[in-house]
N, C-alpha and C positions, 0 to 999 in steps of 0.2 A: 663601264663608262670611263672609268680613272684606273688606272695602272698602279694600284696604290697595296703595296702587302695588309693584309687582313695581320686585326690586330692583336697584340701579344697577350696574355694575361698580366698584369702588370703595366701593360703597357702607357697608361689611362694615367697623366701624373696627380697628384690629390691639389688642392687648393691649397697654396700658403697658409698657415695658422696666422699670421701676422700678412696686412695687405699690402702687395708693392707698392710705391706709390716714387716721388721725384728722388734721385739718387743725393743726399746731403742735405735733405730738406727733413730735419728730426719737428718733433712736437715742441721739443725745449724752443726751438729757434722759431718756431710759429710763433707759442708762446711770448716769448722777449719782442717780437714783432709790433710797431706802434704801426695800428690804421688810422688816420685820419678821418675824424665824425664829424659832422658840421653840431653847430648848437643843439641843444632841446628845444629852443623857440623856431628855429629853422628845420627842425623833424617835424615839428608838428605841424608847423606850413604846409611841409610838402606832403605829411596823412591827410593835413586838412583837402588840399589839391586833388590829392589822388583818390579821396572818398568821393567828392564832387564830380570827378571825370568816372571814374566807374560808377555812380549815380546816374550819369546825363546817358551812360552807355546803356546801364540796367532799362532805363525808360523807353531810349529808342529802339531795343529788342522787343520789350512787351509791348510798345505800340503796334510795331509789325509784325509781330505775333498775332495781335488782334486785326488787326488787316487782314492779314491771310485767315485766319477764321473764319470774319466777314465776306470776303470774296467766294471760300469756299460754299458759304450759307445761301450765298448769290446765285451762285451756278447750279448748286442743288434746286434751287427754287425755277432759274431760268431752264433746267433740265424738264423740270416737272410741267412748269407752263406749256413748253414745248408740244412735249408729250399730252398731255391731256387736251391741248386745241385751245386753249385760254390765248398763246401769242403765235402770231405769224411769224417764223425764222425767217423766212425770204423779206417779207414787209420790215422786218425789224436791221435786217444785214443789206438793203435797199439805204437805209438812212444813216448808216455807220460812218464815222468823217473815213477819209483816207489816211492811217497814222503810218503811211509811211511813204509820204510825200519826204522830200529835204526841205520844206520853207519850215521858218523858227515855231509859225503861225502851230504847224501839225506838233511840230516836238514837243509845244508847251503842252500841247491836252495830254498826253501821255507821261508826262513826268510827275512823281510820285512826291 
């Protein structure tokens, strides 16, 4: 595929013992470098914030996690009615609304 010479013994360079990294950028000079930190009572705001928001996030996954559970347990069961002659699919798919009408009326029953 590639025109490429097959490689030398040696050829293969080894990895730096020391990592390159930006040319005049030492550790000393990292070191000496001031970052700007906001307060300790302004850190802890913003853990306090961001525990909160990854809280509110945690819940809305395990809610719809257990949604899709529940749906899945649905279907199992409406599989089974089906099949065993307990429901009419046709009588049942006769009285389905239309969800995919454009009036606001359809989009609301389907939105979650």
């Amino acid at each position: 595929m590639f025109d490429a010479p097959p490689l030398e013994r040696g050829a293969v360079r080894e990895p730096p013992a020391i990592a390159e990294g930006q040319p005049n950028l030492s550790q000393e000079l990292l070191k000496s470098m001031r970052v700007p930190t906001p307060p300790l009572s302004e850190q802890a705001a913003i853990v306090e914030y961001l525990d909160k928001a990854t809280a509110d996030i945690d819940t809305a996954i395990d809610l719809t996690r257990r949604k899709i559970e529940l749906m899945r347990e649905y279907r199992t069961r409406l599989i089974a009615d089906v099949v065993t002659g307990k429901l009419d699919a046709r009588e049942v798919a006769a009285n389905l609304p239309d969800i995919w009408d454009d009036s606001d009326e359809a989009s609301e029953e389907v939105r979650i």
